[in-house]
Every structure is written in structure tokens, then in C-alpha cells.
N, C-alpha and C positions, 0 to 999 in steps of 0.2 A: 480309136486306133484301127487302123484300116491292116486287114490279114497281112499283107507285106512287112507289118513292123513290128508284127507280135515277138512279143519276146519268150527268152530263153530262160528261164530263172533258175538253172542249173550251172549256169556259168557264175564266175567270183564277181560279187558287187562291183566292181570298179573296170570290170571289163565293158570296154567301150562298143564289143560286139554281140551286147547281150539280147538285138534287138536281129531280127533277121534285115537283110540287106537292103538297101534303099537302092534299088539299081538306078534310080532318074538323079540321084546325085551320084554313084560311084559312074555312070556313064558322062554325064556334065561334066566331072574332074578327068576321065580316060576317055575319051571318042574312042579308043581301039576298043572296049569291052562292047559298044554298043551293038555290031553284027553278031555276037554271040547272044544277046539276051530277047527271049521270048516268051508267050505267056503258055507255061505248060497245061500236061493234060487235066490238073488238078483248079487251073485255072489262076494261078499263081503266075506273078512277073518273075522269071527265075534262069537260067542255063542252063545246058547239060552238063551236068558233071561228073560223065561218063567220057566229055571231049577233054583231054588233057591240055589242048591250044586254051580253052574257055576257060577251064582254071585256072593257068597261067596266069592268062591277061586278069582277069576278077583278082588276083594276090597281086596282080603289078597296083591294080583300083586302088584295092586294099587300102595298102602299103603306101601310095599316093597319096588318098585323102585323109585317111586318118594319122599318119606317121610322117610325112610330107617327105617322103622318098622319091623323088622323083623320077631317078633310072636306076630300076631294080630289074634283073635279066637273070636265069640260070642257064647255065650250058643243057641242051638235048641229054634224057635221059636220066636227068638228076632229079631227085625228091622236091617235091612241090608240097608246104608246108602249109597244112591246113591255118591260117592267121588266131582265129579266135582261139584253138586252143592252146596252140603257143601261148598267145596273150594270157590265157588263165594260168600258165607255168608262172610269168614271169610275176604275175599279181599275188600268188600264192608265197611265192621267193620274198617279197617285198614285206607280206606279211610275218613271215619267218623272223625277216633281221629285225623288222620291228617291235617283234614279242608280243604282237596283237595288237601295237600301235600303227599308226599310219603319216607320222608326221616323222621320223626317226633315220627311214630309211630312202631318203631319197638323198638327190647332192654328188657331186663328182668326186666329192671323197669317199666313194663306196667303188671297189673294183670287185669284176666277176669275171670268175674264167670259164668258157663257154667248149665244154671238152668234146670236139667234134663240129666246130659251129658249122660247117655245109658250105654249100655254094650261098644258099640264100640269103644267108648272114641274119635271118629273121629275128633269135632272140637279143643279138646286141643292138638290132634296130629299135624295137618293142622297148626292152628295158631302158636304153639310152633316152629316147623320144618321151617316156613315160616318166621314168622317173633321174633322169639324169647321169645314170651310173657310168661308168666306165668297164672298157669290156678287154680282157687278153679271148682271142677266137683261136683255138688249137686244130688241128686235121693232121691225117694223114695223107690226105689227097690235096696234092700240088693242083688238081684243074679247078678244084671247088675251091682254094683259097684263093688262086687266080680271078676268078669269079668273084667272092666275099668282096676282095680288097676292090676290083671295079666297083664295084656297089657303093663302097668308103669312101672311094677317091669322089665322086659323084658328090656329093651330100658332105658338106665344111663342119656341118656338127658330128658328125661320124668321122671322117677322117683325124678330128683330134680328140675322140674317146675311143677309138677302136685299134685292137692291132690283132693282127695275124699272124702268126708263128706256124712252120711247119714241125709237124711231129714224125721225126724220122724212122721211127721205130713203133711198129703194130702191138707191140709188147708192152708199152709203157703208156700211162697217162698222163703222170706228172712230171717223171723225168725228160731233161731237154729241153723241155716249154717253158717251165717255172724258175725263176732267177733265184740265186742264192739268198739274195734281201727280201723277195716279194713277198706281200703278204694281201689273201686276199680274202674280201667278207662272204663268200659265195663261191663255189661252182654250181657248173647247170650241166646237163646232160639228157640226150635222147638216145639210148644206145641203142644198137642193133639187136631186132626181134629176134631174128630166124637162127634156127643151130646150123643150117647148110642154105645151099643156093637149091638144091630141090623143095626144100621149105618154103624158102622165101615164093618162090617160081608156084606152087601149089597154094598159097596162102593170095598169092594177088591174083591168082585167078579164080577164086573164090569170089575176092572184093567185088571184080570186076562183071560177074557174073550174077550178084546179089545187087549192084547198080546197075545194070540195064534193066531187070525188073522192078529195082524200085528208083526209078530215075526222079528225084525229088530235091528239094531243098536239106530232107533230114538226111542226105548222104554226104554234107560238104569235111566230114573225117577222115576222109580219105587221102593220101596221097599218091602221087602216079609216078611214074619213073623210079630211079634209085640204081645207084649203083654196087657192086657187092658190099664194098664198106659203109655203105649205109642200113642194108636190110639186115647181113647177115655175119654172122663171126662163129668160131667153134664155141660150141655148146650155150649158143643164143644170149639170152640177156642176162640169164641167172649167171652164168660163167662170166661175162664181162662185168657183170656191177660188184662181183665178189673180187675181181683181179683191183677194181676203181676203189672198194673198201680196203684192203693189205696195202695198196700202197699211198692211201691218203693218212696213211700211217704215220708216213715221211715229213705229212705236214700239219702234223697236230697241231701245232701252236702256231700257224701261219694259216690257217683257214679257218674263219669263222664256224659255217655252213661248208658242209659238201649236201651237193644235192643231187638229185636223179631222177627221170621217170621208169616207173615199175610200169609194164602191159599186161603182165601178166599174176593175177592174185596168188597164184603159185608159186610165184619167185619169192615171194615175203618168207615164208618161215625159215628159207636157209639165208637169207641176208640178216633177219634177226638173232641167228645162233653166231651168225661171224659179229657179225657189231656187237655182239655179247662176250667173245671171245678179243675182238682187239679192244674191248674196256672202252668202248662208246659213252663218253660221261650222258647224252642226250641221245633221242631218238623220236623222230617224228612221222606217220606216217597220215597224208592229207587225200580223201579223196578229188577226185577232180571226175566231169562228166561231159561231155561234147555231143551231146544228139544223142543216142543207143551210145553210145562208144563210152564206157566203163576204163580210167587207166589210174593213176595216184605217185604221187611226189612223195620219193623216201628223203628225207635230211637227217645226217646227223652229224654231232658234235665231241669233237675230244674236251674242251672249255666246260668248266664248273657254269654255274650260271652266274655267280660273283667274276667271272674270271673274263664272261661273256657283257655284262656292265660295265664294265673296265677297259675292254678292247673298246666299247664304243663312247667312251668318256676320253681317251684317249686319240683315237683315230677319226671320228667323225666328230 
């Protein structure tokens, strides 16, 4: 195995990018990625991934060869979604509904609602292309869904698993979005880090200043751009995943899985006293690893586990 394709053994077995990047195929499948890649100082075939253009194009690669996306764009300024560890969310999700199985939970009769899905539209690309599912994509930003749905329209098998709903209201997760009837086996979520925009603004200049020294392959965790609703909301993520626990209240018995990423190991112990307090029948907390980058997938459950046998003897 030649240095370019060592692999990552921290990522989920089934992750397709467990191997570092084959740029003489991902450039074969994109000629645009090709003037970005070069052999660094380490002696490595690799790009900077300090240039926010060369990331871009490498997620358009991505997302090309391996999910067969073909025209995938975000507007200037929006969050550029690291691929693989997305990909580990969605593999982790997969293993969740299947209870440690893996044959269980694939099929378009499985829907997931993607609370925030971005411009990118990356997790219903990943879950749909991987294992079949079907995606509602919620926002509160009209240009990123403007965005998303370009992406959909593009791609025949996306456009009839995927839909877009604006969410009118910064207040609410569930309300507005979710149909009176629906019922769905999953949410996903990446919520926003930062407590303020001076956080946010002092945290990426951190990133960014920790990647010009170590300009590598092991930096590709990063994201560039982002708009305030992406980085940041009042009192950061522990304040939004407690507001996304109260009120997935509403839909105890219409969601499988609520799920979410934690960045912070801090946030755990008060989301465990509230899922304690809204009588969480289940609770899961999975780590997950991307290069240095430490984050983990909270899920949990109002469904008994006979009640969880049942929904999926029934619906799937």
C-alpha cells in the first residue's frame, strides 16, 4: 500500500473514506480538482487545505466519485463539509436503527429529518446514495435551501428522496416543518458551536492559524466559511441541543431516533440530566474520530425497546 492510501482506522468500518485520498482518481473523475493538487512538503500527493477554492473543488471530487453527484455548488461564504466525517454520522445513524445490525436499516422506507441540512445538502446525499433513505432537509436560511434544492434538482435520485422545507422560526425545530401525520425513523443534526459571533470569529482564527503551520493531509476537519446560523446561536450548542431535547417531546411516538452531534465533551452531562428529566426510555452516546478531531453522536429514545421492534415490524 503506497503512503497515499494508508488508511484511517478511526473512522466507522463501512466508511468508504477510510483510506486517504486517491487524488489520480478523484482528479480523472473532476479535471477541475487537478490545478489544486500537488506533492507537499511532507512528500505527500495532497492540496492545501488552508485554500478554501481547493476544498471546495476536492468535496465537488468527493461527492462526484464516490456518491455520483454531479453538480454540487455552495453559495460564497457557506460552510464546506468535511465528507468523511459526515459519512461516519450517517454510518453511525445506520447502525443505531439497526440495533447493531446492518441489513435492517437501509430501503426508502426509512425517513430522516436533517434539522439544518445547509447549503451543501451533504447528509441526505451520503445517507440517500449509501443506504437508500429518504430525507425531509429543514433550515432557516432560504439561500442555503435555495442552494440544497439546486443540488436535488440536478441528481433524479435525489430529487425524488429529498425535500426542503423552510423553517420560519429560529425558535423552533420541530414546529412548522413536521406534518401532523409524519412519522420519522431518525433526525440528524450538526448544530451550531459558538455562544456569540466573537466566538465563532476567535475560534476560526485559531483553525486557521494552526493550518498554515501544519498544512497537511491530517487537517482535512476543518470547515471554511459559514454563515452566523451555522457557527453560532445564543449560549452555543449545549443551549440549542437542550431547546432540540423539550421539544422532541412533541414527538415521542413519531420519532424513532432523535440524534445530534456533541463537540463539545462538556455539553454531555447537562443533556443527560434533561433526557433524564423528559423520561428518555433510551440513551446513546457513540464516540466518533476524524484525524485529531475528537466529536460524538448523542441519540435518544422515548420508544421501550419492544415498542422500537414493533415500529420496525410494522414500517419497514
Amino acid at each position: 500500500m503506497t503512503p497515499e492510501r494508508a488508511e484511517k482506522p478511526n473512522l466507522h468500518p463501512r466508511n468508504p473514506h477510510r483510506f486517504r485520498y486517491d487524488f489520480a482518481a478523484l482528479t480523472a473523475h473532476c479535471p477541475e480538482l487537478t490545478p489544486f493538487v500537488s506533492v507537499n512538503e511532507h512528500g505527500d500527493v495532497s492540496i492545501d487545505f488552508a485554500n478554501a477554492a481547493a476544498v471546495k473543488v476536492l468535496n465537488k471530487a468527493i461527492l462526484g466519485y464516490f456518491y455520483g453527484v454531479q453538480q454540487w455548488d455552495i453559495p460564497k461564504g457557506y460552510l464546506c463539509p468535511p465528507v468523511p466525517g459526515r459519512a461516519d454520522y450517517i454510518h453511525y445513524v445506520a447502525d443505531l436503527l439497526g440495533e447493531k445490525t446492518t441489513n435492517s436499516a437501509t430501503g426508502s422506507r426509512i425517513l430522516g429529518l436533517d434539522v439544518g441540512v445547509g447549503a451543501s445538502c451533504v447528509y441526505p446525499i451520503i445517507g440517500h446514495k449509501s443506504y437508500g433513505w429518504q430525507f425531509v432537509g429543514t433550515d432557516t436560511d432560504p439561500v442555503a435551501l435555495r442552494a440544497a434544492q439546486k443540488i436535488i434538482d440536478h441528481d433524479s435520485e435525489l430529487a425524488r428522496s429529498v425535500e426542503c422545507r423552510l423553517q420560519p422560526d429560529s425558535e423552533k425545530i420541530f414546529t412548522n416543518v413536521v406534518r401532523p401525520t409524519e412519522f420519522f425513523d431518525f433526525t440528524i443534526c450538526n448544530p451550531p458551536f459558538h455562544a456569540s459571533m466573537a466566538e465563532a470569529s476567535a475560534g476560526t482564527q485559531r483553525k486557521w492559524q494552526n493550518l498554515r503551520r501544519n498544512n497537511d493531509a491530517k487537517s482535512t476537519n476543518l470547515n471554511f466559511g459559514g454563515q452566523p446560523t451555522e457557527l453560532w446561536c445564543e449560549g452555543g450548542e449545549e443551549a440549542f441541543l437542550k431547546k432540540m431535547i423539550e421539544q422532541s417531546t412533541a414527538l415521542d411516538q413519531r420519532c424513532l431516533w432523535f440524534t445530534s452531534l456533541v463537540s463539545k465533551k462538556t455539553t454531555l452531562p447537562a443533556l443527560y440530566k434533561l433526557l433524564q428529566k423528559v423520561r428518555a426510555a433510551d440513551v446513546e452516546i457513540i464516540e466518533m474520530a476524524q484525524g485529531q478531531k475528537v466529536s460524538r453522536m448523542v441519540a435518544w429514545t422515548f420508544l421501550s425497546n419492544y415498542e422500537r421492534n414493533k415500529w420496525k415490524q410494522t414500517r419497514w
